[in-house]
SEKE-210476 format. One line per 8 residues: number of its first residue (from 1); their letters; for each residue x, y, z of N, C-alpha, C. Coordinates in pm, 1 decimal, m for minus. Each point is the difference from the previous one (the first is absolute). Layout:
N
NUM = a = X:Y:Z:X:Y:Z:X:Y:Z ~ ...;
This chain:
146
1 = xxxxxxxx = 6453.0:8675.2:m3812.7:m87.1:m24.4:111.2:71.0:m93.1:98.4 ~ 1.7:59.2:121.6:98.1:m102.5:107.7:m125.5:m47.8:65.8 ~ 4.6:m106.6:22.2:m118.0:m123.8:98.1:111.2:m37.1:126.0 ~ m41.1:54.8:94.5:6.8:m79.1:106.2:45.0:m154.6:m23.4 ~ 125.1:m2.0:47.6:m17.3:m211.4:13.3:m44.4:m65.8:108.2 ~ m67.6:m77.6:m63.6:m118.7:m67.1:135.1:95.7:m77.6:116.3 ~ m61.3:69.3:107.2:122.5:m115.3:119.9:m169.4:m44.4:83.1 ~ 76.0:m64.6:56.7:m103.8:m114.4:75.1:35.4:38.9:89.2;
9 = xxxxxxxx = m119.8:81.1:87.7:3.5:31.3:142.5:0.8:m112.8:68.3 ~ 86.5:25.3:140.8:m24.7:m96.0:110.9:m126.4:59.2:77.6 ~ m31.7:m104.5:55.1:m122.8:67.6:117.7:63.2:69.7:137.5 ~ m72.0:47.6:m1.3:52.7:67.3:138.8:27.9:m88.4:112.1 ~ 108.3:16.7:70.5:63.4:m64.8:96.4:m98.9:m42.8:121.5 ~ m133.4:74.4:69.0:m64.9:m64.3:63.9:m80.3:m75.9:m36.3 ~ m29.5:2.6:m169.9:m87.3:m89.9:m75.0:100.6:m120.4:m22.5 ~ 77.2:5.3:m0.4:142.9:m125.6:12.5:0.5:m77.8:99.5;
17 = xxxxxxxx = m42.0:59.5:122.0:16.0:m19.5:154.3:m85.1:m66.3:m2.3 ~ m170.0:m43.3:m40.7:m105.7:m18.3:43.1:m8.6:m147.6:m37.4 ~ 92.9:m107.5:m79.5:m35.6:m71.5:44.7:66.5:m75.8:97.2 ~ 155.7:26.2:26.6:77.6:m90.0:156.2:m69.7:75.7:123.5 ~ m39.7:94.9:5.4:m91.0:89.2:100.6:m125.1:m111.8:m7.4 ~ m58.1:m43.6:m67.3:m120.0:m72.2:m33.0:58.8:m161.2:108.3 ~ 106.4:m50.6:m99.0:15.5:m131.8:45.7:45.4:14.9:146.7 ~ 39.5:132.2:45.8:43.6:m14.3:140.0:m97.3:20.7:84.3;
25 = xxxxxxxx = m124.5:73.7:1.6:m128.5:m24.3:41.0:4.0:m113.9:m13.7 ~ m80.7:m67.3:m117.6:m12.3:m172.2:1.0:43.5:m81.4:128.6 ~ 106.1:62.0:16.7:110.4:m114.2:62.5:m57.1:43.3:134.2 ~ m5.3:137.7:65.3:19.4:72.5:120.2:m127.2:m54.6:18.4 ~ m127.8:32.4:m33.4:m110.7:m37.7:57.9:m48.0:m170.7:56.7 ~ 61.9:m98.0:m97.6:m32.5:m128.9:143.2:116.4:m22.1:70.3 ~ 99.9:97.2:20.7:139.1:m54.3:67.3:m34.6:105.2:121.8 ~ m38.1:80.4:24.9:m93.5:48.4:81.0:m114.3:m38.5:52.7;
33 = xxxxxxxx = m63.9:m73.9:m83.0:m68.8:m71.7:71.6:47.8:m145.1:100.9 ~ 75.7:m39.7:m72.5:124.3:m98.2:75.6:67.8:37.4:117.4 ~ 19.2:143.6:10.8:19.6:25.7:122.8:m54.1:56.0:96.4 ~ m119.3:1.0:m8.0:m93.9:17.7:53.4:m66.2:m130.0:61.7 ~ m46.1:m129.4:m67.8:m93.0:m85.9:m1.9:133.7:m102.5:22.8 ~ 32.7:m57.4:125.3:125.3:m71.5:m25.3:m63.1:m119.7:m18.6 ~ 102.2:m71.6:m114.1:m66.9:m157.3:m10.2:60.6:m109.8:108.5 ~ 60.6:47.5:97.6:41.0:m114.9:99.7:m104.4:4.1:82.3;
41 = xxxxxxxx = m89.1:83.4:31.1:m139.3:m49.0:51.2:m104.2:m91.8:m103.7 ~ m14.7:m90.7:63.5:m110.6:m103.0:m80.0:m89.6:90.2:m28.6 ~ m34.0:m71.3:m152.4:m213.8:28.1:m30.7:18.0:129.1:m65.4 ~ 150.1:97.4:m77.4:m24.2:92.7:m72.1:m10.0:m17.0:m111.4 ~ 104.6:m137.4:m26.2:29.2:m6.6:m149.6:m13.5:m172.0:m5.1 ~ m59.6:m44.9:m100.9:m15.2:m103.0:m61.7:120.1:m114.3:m35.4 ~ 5.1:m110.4:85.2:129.9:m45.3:m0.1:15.2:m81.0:m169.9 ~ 148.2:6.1:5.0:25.5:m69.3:m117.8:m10.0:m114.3:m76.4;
49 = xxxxxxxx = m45.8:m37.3:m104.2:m64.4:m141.5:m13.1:98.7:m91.8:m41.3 ~ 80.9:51.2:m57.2:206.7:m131.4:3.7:m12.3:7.2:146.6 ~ m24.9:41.3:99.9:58.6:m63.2:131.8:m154.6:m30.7:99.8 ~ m101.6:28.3:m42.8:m88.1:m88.3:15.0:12.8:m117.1:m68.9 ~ m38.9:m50.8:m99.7:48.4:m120.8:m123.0:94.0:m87.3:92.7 ~ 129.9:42.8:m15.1:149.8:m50.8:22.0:51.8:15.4:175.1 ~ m112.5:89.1:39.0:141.6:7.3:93.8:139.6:81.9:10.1 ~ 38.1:33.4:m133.6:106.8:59.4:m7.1:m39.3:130.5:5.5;
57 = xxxxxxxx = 129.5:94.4:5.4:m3.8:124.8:m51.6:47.9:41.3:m180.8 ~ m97.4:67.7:m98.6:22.9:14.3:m113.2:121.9:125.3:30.4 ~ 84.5:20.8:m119.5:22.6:142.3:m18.3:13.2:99.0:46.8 ~ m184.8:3.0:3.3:m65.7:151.5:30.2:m36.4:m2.4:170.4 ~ m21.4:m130.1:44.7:m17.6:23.6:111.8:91.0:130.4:71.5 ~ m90.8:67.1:132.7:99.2:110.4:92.7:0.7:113.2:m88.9 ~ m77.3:39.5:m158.7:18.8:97.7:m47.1:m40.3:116.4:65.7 ~ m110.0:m41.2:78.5:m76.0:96.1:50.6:57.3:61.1:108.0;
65 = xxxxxxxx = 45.8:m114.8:114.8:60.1:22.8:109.9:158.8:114.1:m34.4 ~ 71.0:m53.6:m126.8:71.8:75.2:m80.1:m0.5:157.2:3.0 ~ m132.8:m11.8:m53.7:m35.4:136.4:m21.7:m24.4:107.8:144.7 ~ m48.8:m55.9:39.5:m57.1:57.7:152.5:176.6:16.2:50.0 ~ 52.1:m136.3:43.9:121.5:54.8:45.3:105.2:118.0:m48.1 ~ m14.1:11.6:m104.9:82.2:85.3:m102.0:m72.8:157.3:10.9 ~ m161.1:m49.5:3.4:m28.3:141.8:55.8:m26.7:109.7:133.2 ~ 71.7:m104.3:87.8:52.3:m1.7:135.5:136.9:34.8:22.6;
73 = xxxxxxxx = 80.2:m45.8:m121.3:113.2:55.1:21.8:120.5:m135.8:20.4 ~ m80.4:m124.5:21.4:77.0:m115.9:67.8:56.2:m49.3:m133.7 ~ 134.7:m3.2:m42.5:20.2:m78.1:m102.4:57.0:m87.2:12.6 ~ 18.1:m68.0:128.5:84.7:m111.5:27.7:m170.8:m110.9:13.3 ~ m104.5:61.5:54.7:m112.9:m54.1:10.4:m85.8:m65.7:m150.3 ~ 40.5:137.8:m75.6:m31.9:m37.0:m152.0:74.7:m74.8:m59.7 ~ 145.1:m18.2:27.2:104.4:m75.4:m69.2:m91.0:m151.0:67.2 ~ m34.2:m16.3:84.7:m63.0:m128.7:89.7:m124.7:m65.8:m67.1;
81 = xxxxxxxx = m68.6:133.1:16.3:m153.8:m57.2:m80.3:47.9:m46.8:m156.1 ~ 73.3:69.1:m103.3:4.2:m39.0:m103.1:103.6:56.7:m35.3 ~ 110.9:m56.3:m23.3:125.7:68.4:m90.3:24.8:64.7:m133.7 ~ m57.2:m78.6:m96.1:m41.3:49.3:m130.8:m70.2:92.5:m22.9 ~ m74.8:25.9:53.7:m108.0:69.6:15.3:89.0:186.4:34.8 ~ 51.2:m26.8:106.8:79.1:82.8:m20.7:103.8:48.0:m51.3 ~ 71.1:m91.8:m72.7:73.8:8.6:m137.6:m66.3:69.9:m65.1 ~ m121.4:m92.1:m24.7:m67.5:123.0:m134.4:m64.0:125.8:m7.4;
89 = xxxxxxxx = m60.1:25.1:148.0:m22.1:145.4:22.0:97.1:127.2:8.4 ~ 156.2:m96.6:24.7:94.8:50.6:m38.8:20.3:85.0:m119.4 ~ m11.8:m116.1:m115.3:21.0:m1.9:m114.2:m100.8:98.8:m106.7 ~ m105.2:m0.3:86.2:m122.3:51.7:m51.0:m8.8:198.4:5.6 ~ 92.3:m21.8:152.1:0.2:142.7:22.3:113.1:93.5:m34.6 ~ 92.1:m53.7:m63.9:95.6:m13.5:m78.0:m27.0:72.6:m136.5 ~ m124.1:m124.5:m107.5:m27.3:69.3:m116.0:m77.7:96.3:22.5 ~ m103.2:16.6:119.0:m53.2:107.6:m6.0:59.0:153.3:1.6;
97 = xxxxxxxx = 129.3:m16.6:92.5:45.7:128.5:m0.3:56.0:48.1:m117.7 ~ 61.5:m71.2:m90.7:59.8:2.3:m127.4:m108.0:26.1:m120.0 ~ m125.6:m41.8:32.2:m136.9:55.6:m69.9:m24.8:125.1:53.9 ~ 17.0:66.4:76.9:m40.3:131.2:73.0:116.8:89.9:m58.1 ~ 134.9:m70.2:2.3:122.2:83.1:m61.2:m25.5:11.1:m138.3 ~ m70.7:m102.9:m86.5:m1.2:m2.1:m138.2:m145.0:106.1:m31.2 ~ m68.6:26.1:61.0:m112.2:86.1:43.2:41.7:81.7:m31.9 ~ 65.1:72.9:120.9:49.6:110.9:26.6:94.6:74.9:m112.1;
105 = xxxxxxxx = 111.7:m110.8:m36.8:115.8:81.5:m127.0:m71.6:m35.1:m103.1 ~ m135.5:m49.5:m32.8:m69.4:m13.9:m154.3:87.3:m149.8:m55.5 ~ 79.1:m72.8:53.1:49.7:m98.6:m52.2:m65.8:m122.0:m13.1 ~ 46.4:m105.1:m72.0:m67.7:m130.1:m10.6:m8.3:m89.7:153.0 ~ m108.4:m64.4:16.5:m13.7:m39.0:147.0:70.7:m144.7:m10.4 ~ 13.6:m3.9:120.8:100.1:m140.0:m2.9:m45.7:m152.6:m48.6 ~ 45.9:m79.8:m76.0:m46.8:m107.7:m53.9:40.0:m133.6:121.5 ~ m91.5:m88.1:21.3:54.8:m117.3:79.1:m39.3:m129.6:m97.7;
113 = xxxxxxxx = 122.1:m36.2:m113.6:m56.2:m111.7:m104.8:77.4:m128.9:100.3 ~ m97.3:m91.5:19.9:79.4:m133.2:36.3:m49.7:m105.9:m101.9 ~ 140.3:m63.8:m43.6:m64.2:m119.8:m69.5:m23.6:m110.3:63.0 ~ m11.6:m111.7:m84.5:m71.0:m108.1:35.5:104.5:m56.3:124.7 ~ 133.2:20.6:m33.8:108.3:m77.8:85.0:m13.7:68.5:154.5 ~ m17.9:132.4:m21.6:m49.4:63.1:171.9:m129.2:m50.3:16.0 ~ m77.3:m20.9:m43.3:m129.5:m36.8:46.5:35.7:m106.3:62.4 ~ 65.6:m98.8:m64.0:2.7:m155.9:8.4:72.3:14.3:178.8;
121 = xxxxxxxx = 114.2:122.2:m44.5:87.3:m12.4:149.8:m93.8:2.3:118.0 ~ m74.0:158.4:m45.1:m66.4:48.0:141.7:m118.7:m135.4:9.2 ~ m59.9:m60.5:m68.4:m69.4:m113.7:57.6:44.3:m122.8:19.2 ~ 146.3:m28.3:53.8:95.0:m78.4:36.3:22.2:55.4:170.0 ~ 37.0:97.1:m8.5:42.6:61.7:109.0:m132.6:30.6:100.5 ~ m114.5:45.6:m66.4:m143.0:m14.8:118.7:m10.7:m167.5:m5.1 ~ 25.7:m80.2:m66.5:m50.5:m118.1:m1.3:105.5:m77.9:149.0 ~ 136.0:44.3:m36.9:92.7:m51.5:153.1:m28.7:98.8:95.5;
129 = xxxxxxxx = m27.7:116.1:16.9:m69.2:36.7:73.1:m135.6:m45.9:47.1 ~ m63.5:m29.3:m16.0:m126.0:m31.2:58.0:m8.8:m167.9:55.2 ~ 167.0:m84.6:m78.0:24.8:m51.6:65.6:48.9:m48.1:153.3 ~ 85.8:94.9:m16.4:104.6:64.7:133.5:m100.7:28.1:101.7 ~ m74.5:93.1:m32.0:m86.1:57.5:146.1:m79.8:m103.8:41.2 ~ m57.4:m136.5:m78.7:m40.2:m70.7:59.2:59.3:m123.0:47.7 ~ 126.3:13.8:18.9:89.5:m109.6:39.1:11.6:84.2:163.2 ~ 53.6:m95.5:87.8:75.5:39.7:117.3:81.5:48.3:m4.7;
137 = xxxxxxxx = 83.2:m4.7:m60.1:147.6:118.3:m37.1:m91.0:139.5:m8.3 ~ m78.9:23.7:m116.3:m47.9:94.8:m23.0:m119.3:64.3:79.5 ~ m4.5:m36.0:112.3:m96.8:34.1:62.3:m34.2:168.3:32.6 ~ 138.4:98.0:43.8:m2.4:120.9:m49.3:m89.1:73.0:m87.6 ~ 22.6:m74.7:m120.1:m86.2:88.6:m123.0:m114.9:m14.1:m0.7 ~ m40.2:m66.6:111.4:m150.9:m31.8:m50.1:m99.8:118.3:78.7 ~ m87.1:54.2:17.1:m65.1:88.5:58.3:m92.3:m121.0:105.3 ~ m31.1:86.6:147.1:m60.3:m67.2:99.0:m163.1:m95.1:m32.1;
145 = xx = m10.9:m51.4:32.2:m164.0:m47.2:31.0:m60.9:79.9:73.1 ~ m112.1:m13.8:m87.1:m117.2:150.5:92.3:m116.2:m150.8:70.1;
C-alpha cells in the first residue's frame, strides 16, 4: 500500500499577499489623510505635549508635517520637519517590499531583531537629536511654529 507523503501546502500566493497588502492600507489610509488635511494650518491636529510642557521639540515633533511633505513629494521639506522619521519610513518601506517578495516566492519574511545595544544606540541618537534641533546650531531640524 503506497500513502501519499504528507507535504504541507503553502497558501496560495494572494492569501500570502493579504497581509503586507493589509499593512499597506493601514499605512495609506491616514497618510492620505495627511495629505489632504495639512497640519501647517492651525486647529487640525492637537499640538504636542513635550513641547507644550518644555518648550522644546520631542523626537516626534514635524511627524505629521513629515508625512504631508513626503506625500507631496517634498523630501528636502520632510528631511526639515523630521529627519528620522524619514529614515524610518525609509527603512520601513524597505521591509515591506521584502515581505511582499517573501509573499510572493512562499519564503520566510524578513526578520528585524535589535538588541538591547541598538536600542540603547537608537535612543542615544534621538536623544542628541532632539538635542540639536533645539539648540541654535540646530535650528534646521526643527519643524516651523504654527
Amino acid at each position: 500500500m503506497n500513502a501519499a507523503p504528507s507535504v504541507s501546502a503553502r497558501p496560495p500566493v494572494l492569501r500570502r499577499l493579504g497581509p503586507p497588502l493589509a499593512a499597506l492600507a493601514a499605512v495609506t489610509v491616514p497618510t492620505v489623510y495627511l495629505a489632504v488635511v495639512d497640519p501647517n494650518a492651525p486647529g487640525h491636529y492637537p499640538a504636542c505635549p513635550f513641547l507644550t510642557a518644555t518648550g522644546w521639540w520631542c523626537p516626534g515633533c514635524g511627524g505629521l508635517r513629515c508625512v504631508h511633505a513626503l506625500a507631496h513629494g517634498d523630501l528636502s521639506g520632510a528631511l526639515h520637519d523630521n529627519a528620522p522619521a524619514v529614515l524610518l519610513f525609509a527603512v520601513l518601506a524597505v521591509l515591506w517590499v521584502r515581505w511582499v517578495w517573501a509573499a510572493v516566492t512562499g519564503g520566510p519574511g524578513p526578520r528585524l531583531a535589535l538588541g538591547a545595544r541598538r536600542w540603547v544606540l537608537i535612543g542615544l541618537l534621538l536623544l542628541v537629536f532632539t538635542v540639536v534641533r533645539n539648540l541654535p546650531v540646530g535650528a534646521g531640524l526643527a519643524p516651523p511654529l504654527i
